[in-house]
Structures are given as structure tokens and as C-alpha cells.
N, C-alpha and C positions, 0 to 999 in steps of 0.2 A: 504494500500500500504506500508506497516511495513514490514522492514527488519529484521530477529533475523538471523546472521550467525551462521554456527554452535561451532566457537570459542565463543561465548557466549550464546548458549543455552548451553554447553557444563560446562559453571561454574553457570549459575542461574538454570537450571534442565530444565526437559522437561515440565512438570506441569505450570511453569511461564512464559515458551516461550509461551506457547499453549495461556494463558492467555492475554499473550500481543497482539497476532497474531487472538485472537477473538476482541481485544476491552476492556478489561478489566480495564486493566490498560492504556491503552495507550491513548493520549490524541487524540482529534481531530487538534488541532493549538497547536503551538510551538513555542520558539526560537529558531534557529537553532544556536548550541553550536559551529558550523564552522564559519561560515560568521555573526552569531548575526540579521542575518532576518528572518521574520512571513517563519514559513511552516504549511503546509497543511497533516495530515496523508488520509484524507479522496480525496483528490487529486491530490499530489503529492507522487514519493519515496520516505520512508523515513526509514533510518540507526537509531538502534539502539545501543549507545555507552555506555560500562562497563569500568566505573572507577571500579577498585579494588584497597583497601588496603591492611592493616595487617590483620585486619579481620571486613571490614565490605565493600561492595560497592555500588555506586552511579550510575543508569541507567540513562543516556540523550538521547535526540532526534537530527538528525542532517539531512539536505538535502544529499539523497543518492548523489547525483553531485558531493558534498564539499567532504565525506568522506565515505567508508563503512563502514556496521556494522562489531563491532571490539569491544578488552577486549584491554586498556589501563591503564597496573602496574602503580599506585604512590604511596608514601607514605603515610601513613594512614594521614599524618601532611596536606601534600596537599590536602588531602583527604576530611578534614574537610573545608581546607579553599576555596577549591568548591564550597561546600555545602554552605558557608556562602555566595558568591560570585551570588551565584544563589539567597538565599534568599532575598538578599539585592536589586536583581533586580528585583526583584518582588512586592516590597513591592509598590512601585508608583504605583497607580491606571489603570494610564494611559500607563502603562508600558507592553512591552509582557512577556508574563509570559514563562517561561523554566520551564515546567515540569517534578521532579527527585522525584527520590524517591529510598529507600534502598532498596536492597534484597539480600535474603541470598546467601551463596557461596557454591556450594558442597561440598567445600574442603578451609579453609582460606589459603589466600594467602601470600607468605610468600616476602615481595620485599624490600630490604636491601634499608635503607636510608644514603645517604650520604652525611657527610657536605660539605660546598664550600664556597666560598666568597662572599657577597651580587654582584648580576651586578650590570652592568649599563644599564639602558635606553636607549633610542635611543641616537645616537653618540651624537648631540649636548649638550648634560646632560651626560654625558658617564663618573664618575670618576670612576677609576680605585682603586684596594684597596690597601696601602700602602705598600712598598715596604720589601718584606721578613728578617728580623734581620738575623743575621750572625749565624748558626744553629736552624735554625728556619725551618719550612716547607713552601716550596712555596704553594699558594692558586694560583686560577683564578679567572683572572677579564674578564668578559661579555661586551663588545662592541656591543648594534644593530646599524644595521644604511642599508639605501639602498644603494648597488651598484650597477653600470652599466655593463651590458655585451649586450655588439653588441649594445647600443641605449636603453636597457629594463632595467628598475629597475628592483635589487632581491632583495628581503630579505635577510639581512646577518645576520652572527654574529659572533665576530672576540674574539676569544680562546688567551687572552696572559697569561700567570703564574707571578707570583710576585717575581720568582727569578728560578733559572736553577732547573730541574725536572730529577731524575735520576730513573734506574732500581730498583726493589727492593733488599736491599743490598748493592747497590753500593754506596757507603761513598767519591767518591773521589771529588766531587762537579763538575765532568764531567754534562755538562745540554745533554739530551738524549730526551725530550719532542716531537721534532719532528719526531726520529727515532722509538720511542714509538707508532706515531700514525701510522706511515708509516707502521708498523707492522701489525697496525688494520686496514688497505687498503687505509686509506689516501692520495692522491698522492702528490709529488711536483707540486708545482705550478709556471711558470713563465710567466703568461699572465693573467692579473687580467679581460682582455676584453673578457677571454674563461670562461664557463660556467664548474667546473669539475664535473665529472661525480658519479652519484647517488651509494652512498654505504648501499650494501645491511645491512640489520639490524640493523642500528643507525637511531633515528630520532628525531624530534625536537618535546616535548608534549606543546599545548597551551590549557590551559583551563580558558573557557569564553572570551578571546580574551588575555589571558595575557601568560607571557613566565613561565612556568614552571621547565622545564629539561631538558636534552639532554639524549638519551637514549642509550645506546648499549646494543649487544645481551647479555644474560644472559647463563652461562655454560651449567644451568640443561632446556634453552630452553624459550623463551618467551624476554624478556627484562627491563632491570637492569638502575639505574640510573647512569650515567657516569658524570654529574654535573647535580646538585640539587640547584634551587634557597631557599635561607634562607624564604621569602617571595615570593609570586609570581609578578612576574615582568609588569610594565606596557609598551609598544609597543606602536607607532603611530599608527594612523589611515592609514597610509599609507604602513607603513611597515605590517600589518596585512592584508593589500589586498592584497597586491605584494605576502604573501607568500599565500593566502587562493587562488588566482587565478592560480599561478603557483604548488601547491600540495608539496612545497619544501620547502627549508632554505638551503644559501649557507654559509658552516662553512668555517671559516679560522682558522688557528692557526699558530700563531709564538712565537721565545723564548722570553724570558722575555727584556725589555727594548728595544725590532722591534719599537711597533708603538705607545705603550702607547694611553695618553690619545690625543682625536682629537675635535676640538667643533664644526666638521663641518663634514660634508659627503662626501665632495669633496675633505672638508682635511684627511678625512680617505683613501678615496682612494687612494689619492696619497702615503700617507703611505704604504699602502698596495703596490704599484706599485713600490716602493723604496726596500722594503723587497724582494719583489717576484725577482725584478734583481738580488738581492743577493744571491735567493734562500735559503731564510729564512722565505718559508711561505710553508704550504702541506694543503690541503682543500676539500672538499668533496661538496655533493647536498645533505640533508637528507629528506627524507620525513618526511611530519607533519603527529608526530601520535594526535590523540583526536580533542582539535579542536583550 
């Protein structure tokens, strides 16, 4: 009951789909790299996922429900540290094992990595990275934390920069960050209790339950990393179901010194609900790509 879509038979060849889609390589049980629960390929859907690097990539198993089969661009850097992340969960005895393994790419993959500032955590643990020197480049700092829309926890994660963010070019210390994103279909936001609405081509990568990247589209097609965690990041147990149930991640982003650092999620929100009156906050739904 193995999925191979044609976006990844399409980079491991037809030869190794065929392989997988007899039994070859593919296991009978699994962890499933979305939600982290036992699957079944012998009696359940089940989704083949393509991590690709620079040039090498990593095939996982996932419950069709959680995610389709799909190729998910990361850095070759993330790339590896999968691969470690998986090994390490396997190594307990007693432990389900995530069965991965390499294979070749028709073509290596070419997916620009880019620096950014370590996040934070879920809000309670959330610092923020030190505030940008006076011709210095601003960075971002990563806020998770759940918020509520209409009674329903979401998965969030709150986008603020460490000093104003301008055009390229523009020298005048004008901050442009949120007219930048509003560019990339972001909308304003003044109701932190509305849910906004899902933007095509950006989405949030998690692999093995942790935060990765944030993704937008890429020019030549596919998808580009738009913030890269230095390490990957750990999430609650709870922020990982909120977003594995709902298929999303709700991004906010405000300019530098909106809502900073919060050590609580109620005191995040309200942050966020102080901004948004002001109209100092634009925000999206992204889909989770991987898992």
C-alpha cells in the first residue's frame, strides 16, 4: 500500500520506484516521520518522502493521512543531521525503528542554504537573538508557541528581525520587512482570533518532529529556504500535534522591537493582539512540508 508520487519517482528513476512499489526496499513497519507513530506498509497507506540535498538524498516513510508522497529540498547540512536524528532513534532496542536509506538523484540537487539566527523554542524558553549593532545586518529571531483562534490551539511561529529590514539597496534605514512580505502575499492582520488564510508555496519543513525551515517558492520552481535553523529546532509535544492535526503552521511576522521576547503563550498572544491593533503584524497558514 506504498505511495511513490510521480514528483519522486521522477528524481530516484523509474528502476527504484518499481523496487520500492514491489517490496524491495520498502519496509513492512515504520515510524511514521509525520506524527512519530508505528505504520503499517502491509496494511495501511503509506507516503513515500525525498529528503534531497546538495547531492545526496534520504527516503522516509510516512502515514498517507499525515502527508503525501513528496521530494522535500534541504540543505545537505540538515540533511545529515536527519540522518543522525533517525539513527539515534533507532538505536534503543525497544524503540520503532524509521527506516531510511540513500538513493541516488537523476540529477543532484542544487538548494541554496541560508544563514539565520538560532530560534527559539516554544515561547516559554523563546530568547530572542541580541539586538542588531548600528550597521550591522538585522537577523531573525523564531518565536513557537500555540495560539488560539475561535477556542483551537494553532501552531504558530512569530517572525520578528533584530533591527529594521530594508529593500535591496536601500541604505536609508527605512524598516520595509512587512511591506516585503506583503509583497510575497502575506496579508495584514488585525484579528489574532481569525485564522489567515493559507499561502500558496511557502511552508513550514519539520523533520522527525523538530523545526527545520521555513520555505518559499524557489524562481527556477520547487522550493528555497527563506529561514534556515543553525541546528534543528526542538517543539513541544503539543505544538507538534496542533500543527500535525491541522496540516498547517500559522506564521506571524512583525518589525523589530513589536513583541520580543514573551515567557508565556498567553503573554505572547497578547503581544500579538497589541501589534495587530496597531497593525504591525501580516501572517499567513503555511503548510507543513516533510514531517
Amino acid at each position: 500500500m506504498l505511495d511513490v508520487s510521480d514528483e519522486v519517482r521522477s528524481e530516484i528513476g523509474d528502476d527504484e520506484a518499481d523496487r520500492l512499489l514491489g517490496g524491495a526496499h520498502a519496509p513492512d513497519t515504520y515510524e511514521c516521520t509525520s506524527c512519530r507513530t508505528p505504520g503499517d506498509t502491509l496494511m495501511e497507506p503509506t507516503s513515500t518522502v525525498l529528503f534531497i540535498g546538495d547531492e545526496t538524498a534520504v527516503l522516509a516513510f510516512a502515514h498517507s493521512r499525515c502527508i503525501p508522497s513528496q521530494v522535500v529540498p534541504v540543505s545537505e547540512e540538515q540533511l545529515l543531521g536527519a540522518v543522525r536524528s533517525i539513527n539515534q532513534a533507532q538505536e534503543p532496542a525497544a524503540a520503532p525503528q524509521q527506516p531510511s536509506y540513500t538513493v541516488p538523484l537523476q540529477e543532484p540537487a542544487q538548494v541554496p542554504a541560508q544563514a539565520a539566527a538560532p530560534a527559539a523554542a516554544p515561547a516559554q524558553e523563546a530568547p530572542l537573538p541580541a539586538p542588531a549593532a548600528a550597521g550591522q545586518a538585522a537577523v531573525l529571531g523564531i518565536t513557537c508557541g500555540l495560539v488560539m483562534h475561535g477556542g483551537t490551539g494553532h501552531a504558530a511561529l512569530v517572525v520578528e528581525p533584530t533591527g529594521p529590514v530594508g529593500r535591496p539597496g536601500n541604505t536609508s534605514g527605512t524598516d520595509e520587512f512587512l511591506s516585503l512580505l506583503q509583497d510575497a502575499g502575506f496579508q495584514p492582520l488585525t484579528d489574532v482570533d481569525v485564522t489567515p488564510g493559507q499561502l500558496s508555496g511557502w511552508s513550514v519543513l519539520m523533520v522527525m518532529g523538530q523545526l527545520h525551515a521555513i520555505l518559499q517558492p524557489a524562481a527556477a520552481g520547487g522550493s528555497t529556504g527563506w529561514w534556515q535553523a543553525h541546528q534543528p529546532l526542538q517543539v513541544t509535544d503539543a505544538w507538534r500535534v496542533a500543527a500535525g492535526k491541522q496540516a498547517e503552521v500559522t506564521m506571524y511576522a512583525v518589525p523589530a522591537g513589536t513583541v520580543g521576547r514573551q515567557p508565556r503563550e498567553d503573554l505572547l498572544r497578547l503581544a500579538l493582539e497589541r501589534a495587530a491593533a496597531q497593525g504591525q503584524v501580516v501572517a499567513a497558514s503555511l503548510p507543513l512540508a516533510g514531517t
